[in-house]
C-alpha positions in Angstrom: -31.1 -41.5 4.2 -33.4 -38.8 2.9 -30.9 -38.2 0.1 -32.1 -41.7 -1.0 -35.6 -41.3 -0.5 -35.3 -38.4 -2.6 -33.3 -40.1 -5.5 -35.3 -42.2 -5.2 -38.4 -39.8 -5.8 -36.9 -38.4 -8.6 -35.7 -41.4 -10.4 -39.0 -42.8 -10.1 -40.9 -39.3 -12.0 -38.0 -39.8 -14.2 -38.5 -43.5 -15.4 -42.2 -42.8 -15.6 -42.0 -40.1 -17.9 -38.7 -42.1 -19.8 -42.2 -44.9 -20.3 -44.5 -42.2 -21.7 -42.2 -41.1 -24.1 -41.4 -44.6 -25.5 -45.4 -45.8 -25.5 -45.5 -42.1 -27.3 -43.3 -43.6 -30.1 -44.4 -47.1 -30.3 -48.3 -46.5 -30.2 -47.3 -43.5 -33.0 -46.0 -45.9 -35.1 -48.8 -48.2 -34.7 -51.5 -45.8 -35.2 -49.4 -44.8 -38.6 -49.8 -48.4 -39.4 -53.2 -48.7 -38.9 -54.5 -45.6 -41.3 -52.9 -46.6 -44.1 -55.6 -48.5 -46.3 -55.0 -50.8 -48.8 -58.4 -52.2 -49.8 -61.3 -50.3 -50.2 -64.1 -52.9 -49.4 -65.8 -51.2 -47.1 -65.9 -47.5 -45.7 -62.9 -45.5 -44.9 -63.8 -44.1 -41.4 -65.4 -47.5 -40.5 -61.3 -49.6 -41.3 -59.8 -47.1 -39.2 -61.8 -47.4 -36.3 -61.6 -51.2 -36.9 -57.7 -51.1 -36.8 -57.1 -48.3 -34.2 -58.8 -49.9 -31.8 -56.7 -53.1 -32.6 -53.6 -51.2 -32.8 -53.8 -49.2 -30.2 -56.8 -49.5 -27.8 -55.8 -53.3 -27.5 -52.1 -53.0 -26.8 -51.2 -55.0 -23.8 -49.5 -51.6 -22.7 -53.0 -50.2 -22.4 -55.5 -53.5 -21.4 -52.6 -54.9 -19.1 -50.5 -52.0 -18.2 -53.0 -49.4 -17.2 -51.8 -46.8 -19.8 -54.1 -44.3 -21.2 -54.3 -43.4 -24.8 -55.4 -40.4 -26.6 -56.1 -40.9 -29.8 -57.2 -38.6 -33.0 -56.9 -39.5 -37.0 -57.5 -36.2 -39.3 -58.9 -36.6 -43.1 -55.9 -35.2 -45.6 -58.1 -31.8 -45.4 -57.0 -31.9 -41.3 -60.9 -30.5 -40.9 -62.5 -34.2 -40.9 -62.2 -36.6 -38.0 -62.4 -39.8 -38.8 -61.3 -41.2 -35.3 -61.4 -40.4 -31.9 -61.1 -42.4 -28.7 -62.5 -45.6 -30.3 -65.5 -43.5 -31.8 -65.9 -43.2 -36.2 -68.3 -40.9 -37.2 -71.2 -43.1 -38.1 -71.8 -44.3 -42.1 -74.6 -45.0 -44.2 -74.9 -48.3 -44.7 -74.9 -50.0 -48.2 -72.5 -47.4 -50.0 -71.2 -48.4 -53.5 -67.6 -49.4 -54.4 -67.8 -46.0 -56.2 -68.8 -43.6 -52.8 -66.3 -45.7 -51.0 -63.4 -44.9 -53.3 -64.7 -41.0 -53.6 -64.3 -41.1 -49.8 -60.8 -42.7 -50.1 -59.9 -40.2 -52.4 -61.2 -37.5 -49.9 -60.1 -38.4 -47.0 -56.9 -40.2 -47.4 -54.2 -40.4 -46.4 -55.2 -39.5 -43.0 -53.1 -38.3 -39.9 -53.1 -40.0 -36.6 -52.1 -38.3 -33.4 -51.8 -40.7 -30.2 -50.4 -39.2 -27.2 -49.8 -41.8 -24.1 -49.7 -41.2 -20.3 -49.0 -43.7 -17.7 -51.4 -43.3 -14.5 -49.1 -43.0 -10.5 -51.9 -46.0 -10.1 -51.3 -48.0 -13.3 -49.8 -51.3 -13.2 -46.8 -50.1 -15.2 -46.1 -46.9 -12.5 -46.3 -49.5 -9.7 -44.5 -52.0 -11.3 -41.7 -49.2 -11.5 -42.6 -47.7 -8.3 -41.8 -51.5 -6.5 -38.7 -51.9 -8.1 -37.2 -48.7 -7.3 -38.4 -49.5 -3.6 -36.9 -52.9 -3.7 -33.5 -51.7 -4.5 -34.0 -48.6 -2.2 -34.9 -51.1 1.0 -32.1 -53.4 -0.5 -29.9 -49.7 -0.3 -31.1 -49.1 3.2 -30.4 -52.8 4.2 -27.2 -53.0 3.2 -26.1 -49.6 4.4 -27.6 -50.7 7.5 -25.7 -53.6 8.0 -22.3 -51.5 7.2 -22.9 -49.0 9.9 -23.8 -51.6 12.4 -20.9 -53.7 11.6 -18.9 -50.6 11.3 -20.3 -49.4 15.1 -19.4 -53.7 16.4 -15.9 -53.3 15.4 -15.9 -49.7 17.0 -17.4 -51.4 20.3 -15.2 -54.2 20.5 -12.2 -52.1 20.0 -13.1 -49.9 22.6 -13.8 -53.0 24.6 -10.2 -54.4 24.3 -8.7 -50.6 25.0 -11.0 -50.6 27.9 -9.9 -54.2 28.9 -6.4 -53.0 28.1 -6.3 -50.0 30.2 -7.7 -52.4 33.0 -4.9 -54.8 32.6 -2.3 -51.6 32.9 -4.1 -50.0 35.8 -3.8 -53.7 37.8 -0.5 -53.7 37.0 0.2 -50.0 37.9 -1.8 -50.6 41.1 0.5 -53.5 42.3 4.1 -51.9 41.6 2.6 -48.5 43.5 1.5 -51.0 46.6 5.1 -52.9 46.1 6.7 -48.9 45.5 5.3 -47.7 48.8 6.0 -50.9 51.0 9.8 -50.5 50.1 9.5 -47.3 50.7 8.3 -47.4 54.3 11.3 -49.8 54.5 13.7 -47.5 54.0 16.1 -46.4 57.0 15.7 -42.9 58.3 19.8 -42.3 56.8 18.1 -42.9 54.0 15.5 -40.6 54.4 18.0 -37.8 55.7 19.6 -38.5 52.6 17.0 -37.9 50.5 16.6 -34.5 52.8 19.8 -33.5 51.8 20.2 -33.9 48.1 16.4 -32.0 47.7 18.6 -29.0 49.8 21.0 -29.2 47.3 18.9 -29.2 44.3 17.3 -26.4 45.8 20.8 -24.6 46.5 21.6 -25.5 42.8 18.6 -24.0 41.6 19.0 -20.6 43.6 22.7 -20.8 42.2 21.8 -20.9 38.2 18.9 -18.2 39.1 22.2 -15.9 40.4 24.0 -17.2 37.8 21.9 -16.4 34.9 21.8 -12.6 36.7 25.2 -12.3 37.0 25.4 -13.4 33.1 22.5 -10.7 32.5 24.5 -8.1 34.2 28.1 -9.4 32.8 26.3 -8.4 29.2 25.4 -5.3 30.4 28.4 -4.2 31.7 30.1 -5.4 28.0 27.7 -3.0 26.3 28.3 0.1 28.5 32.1 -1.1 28.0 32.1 -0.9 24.5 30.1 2.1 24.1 32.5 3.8 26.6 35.3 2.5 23.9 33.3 4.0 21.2 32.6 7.2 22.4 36.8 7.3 23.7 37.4 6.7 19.5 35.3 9.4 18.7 36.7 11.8 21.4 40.4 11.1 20.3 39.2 11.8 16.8 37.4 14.7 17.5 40.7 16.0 19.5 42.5 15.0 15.9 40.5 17.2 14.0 40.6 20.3 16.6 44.1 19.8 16.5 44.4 19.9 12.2 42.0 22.8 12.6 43.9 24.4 15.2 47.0 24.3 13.6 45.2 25.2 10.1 44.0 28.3 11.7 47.4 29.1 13.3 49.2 28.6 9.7 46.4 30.9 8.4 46.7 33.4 11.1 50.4 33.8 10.3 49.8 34.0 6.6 47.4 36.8 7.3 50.0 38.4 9.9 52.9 38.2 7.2 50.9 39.5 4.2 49.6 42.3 6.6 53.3 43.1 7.1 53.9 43.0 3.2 50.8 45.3 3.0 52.2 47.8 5.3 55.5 47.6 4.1 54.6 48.0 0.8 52.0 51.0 1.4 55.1 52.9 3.5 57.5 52.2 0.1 55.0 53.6 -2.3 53.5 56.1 0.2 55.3 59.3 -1.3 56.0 57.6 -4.7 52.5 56.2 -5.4 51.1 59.6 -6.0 50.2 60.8 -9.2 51.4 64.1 -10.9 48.1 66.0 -10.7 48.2 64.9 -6.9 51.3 66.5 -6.4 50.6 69.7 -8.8 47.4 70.0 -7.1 48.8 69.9 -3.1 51.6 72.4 -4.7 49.4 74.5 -5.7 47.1 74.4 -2.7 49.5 74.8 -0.3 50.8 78.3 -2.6 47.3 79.6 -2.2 46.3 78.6 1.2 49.2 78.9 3.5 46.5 79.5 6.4 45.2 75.7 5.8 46.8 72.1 6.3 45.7 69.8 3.4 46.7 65.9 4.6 47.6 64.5 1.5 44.6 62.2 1.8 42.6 65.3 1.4 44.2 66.1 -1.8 43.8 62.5 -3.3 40.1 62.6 -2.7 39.7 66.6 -4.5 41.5 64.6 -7.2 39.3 61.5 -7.0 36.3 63.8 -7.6 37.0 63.8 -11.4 34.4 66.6 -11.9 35.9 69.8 -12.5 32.5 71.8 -11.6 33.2 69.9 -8.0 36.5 70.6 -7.7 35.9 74.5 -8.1 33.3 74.5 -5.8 35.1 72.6 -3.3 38.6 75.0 -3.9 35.9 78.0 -3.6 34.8 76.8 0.1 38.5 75.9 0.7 39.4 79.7 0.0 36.4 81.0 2.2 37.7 78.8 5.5 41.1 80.4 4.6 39.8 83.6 4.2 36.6 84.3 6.4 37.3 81.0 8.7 35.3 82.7 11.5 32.5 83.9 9.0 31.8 80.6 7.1 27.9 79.9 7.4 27.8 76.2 7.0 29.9 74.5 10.2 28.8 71.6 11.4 30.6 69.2 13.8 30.7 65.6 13.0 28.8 62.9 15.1 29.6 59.3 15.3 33.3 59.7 15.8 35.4 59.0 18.8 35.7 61.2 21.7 39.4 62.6 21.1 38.3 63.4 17.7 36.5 67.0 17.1 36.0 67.5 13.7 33.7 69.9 11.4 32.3 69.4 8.0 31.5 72.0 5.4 29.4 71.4 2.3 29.8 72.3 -0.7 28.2 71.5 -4.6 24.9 69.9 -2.9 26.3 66.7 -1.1 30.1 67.6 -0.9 32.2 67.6 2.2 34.8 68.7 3.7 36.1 67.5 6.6 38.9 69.9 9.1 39.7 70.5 12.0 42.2 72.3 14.1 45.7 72.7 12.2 49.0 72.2 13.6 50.2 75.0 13.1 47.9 76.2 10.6 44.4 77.5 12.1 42.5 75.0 10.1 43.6 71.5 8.7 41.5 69.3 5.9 41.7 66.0 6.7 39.3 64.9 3.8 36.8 65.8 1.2 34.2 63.6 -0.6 30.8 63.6 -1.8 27.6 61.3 -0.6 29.0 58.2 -2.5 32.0 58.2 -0.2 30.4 59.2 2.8 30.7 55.7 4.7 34.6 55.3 3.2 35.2 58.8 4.5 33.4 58.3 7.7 36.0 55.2 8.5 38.7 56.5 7.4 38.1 59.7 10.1 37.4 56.9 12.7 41.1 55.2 12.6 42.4 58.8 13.4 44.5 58.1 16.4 45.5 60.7 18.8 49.4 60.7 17.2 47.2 61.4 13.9 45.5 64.4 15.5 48.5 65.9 17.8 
């Protein structure tokens, strides 16, 4: 509803001004009309004013209709007036054909301006006004009439339902009184019966609640089982593999026992042979010039490994000393680190040489090794797998 009034509102400005703009035109094209002058019988100012107000300020639009006009005609400077709201500048009365045309040819052609309003209380704005409220009360009537028939169908349906629901409820009424009378007829067997199978459904029920737990625990017991099968497959594979591995390491074991063997065997079979000449010349030679002293072979392969000559001298000089002076030679040390059945001395010699001895055989002194600090760790071991056989 007040979307309509206010359609109705604006439609209403709208058409008004729609009416203004069309008197605009017409009473334009009037007023254009009316200053142009033909004949030039009598003053200039004085025709216009003459037609003006008969083209414009006597329009039915204006005497009947309640418009207003504004109206203005120029001179062809645009300075002069000549008209204005039914007022002409006045004229001297009596001019001659020959003032009249001068003014003609002054003045003309002239320019007309008429603007038009229409009035809210103007028999053309209430003419509009009514028939825009007509159709709006026609709207509103019609509407009206929709809604209520609209709300009377609504209201009669609901009236049947209502009637309907009634009708059911009757009905409904009369089996329950008819239900219950033959059921107060029934014979008490009947109602024992009736005890009984509500005993059983219970029992039923209580019987699919332990059923539905046993199913529960049945599922359970199917998952522990076959993670109890899974961890028995990985266990039996796991037992495969320690076996493969077990038997790999035996296999390896006895590949490292036989090529042990081969070592040994092949270190006794190129014991004697394996050494060099200047091994051999040097232990000869040794031997020939320190019969007080046993020299291990081992000790004579590392004077040999020392490959500096200056070394070697110095190392034969301390070996002469301990032969000669054994009781008198200043640098004795024993050796730490070494078992207990071992008791061996070192004696340096050329900075960072050694020699290691100890007691001979049958010899008062016996050289088990000699090296220099680069060897010290590889002679150091070698001392350590000395066995008691070794040392007897």
């Amino acid at each position: 509803m007040y979307v309509a009034i206010f359609a109705f509102i604006v439609m209403y400005i709208m058409t008004v001004r729609a009416v203004e703009n069309v008197l605009d035109t017409h009473l334009q094209e009037a007023a254009d009309q009316a200053v142009t002058i033909a004949q030039l019988d009598a003053p200039v100012a004085t025709q216009i004013r003459d037609r003006m107000n008969e083209a414009v300020e006597a329009s039915p639009w204006i005497t009947w209709g309640g418009a207003q006009a504004t109206s203005l005609v120029l001179g062809n400077d645009g300075l002069t007036w000549l008209y204005v709201q039914g007022q002409a500048p006045p004229q001297p009365e009596g001019l001659d054909p020959t003032d009249v045309l001068r003014q003609a040819v002054d003045l003309l052609p002239a320019t007309a301006v008429v603007t038009a309003t229409v009035p809210h209380n103007s028999l053309i704005a209430n003419g509009i006004l009514i028939s825009y409220a007509a159709f709006l009360l026609w709207g509103l009537y019609a509407y009206n009439r929709t809604n209520n028939r609209r709300h009377q169908r609504a209201m009669e349906d609901a009236l049947r339902q209502r009637k309907d629901a009634a009708d059911r409820a009757q009905q409904i009424q009369s089996e329950l009184t008819s239900t219950r009378q033959r059921l107060s007829a029934v014979e008490p067997s009947d109602q024992a019966s009736s005890l009984e199978i509500r005993e059983l459904e219970t029992e039923r029920q209580s019987l699919q609640k332990k059923l539905a737990q046993l199913a529960t625990r049945e599922e359970e017991l199917r998952g522990q089982a076959d993670q109890a099968v899974g961890l028995s497959q990985e266990v039996r594979a796991l037992e495969d593999l320690l076996e493969e591995a077990a038997g790999d390491l035996s296999s390896k074991d006895e590949e490292i026992r036989s090529l042990e063997q081969n070592l040994r065997k092949a270190t006794k079979a190129a014991g004697p042979k394996g050494r060099s000449r200047g091994s051999e010349a040097l232990a000869r030679r040794l031997k020939t010039l320190y019969p007080s002293l046993e020299i291990d072979p081992h000790a004579v392969d590392d004077m040999v490994a020392l490959r500096d000559e200056t070394k070697q001298l110095k190392a034969e000089e301390q070996l002469k000393r301990l032969c000669e002076e054994a009781d008198n030679v200043s640098v004795r040390r024993k050796v730490g680190g070494l078992p207990e059945h071992l008791t061996i001395f070192e004696l340096g010699f050329a900075g960072k040489g050694r020699i290691y001895y100890c007691r001979g055989k049958q010899s008062r002194f016996r050289i088990l090794a000699i090296g220099a600090k680069n060897t010290q760790d590889s002679d150091m071991e070698y001392l350590r797998r000395l066995s008691r056989e070794d040392m007897a």
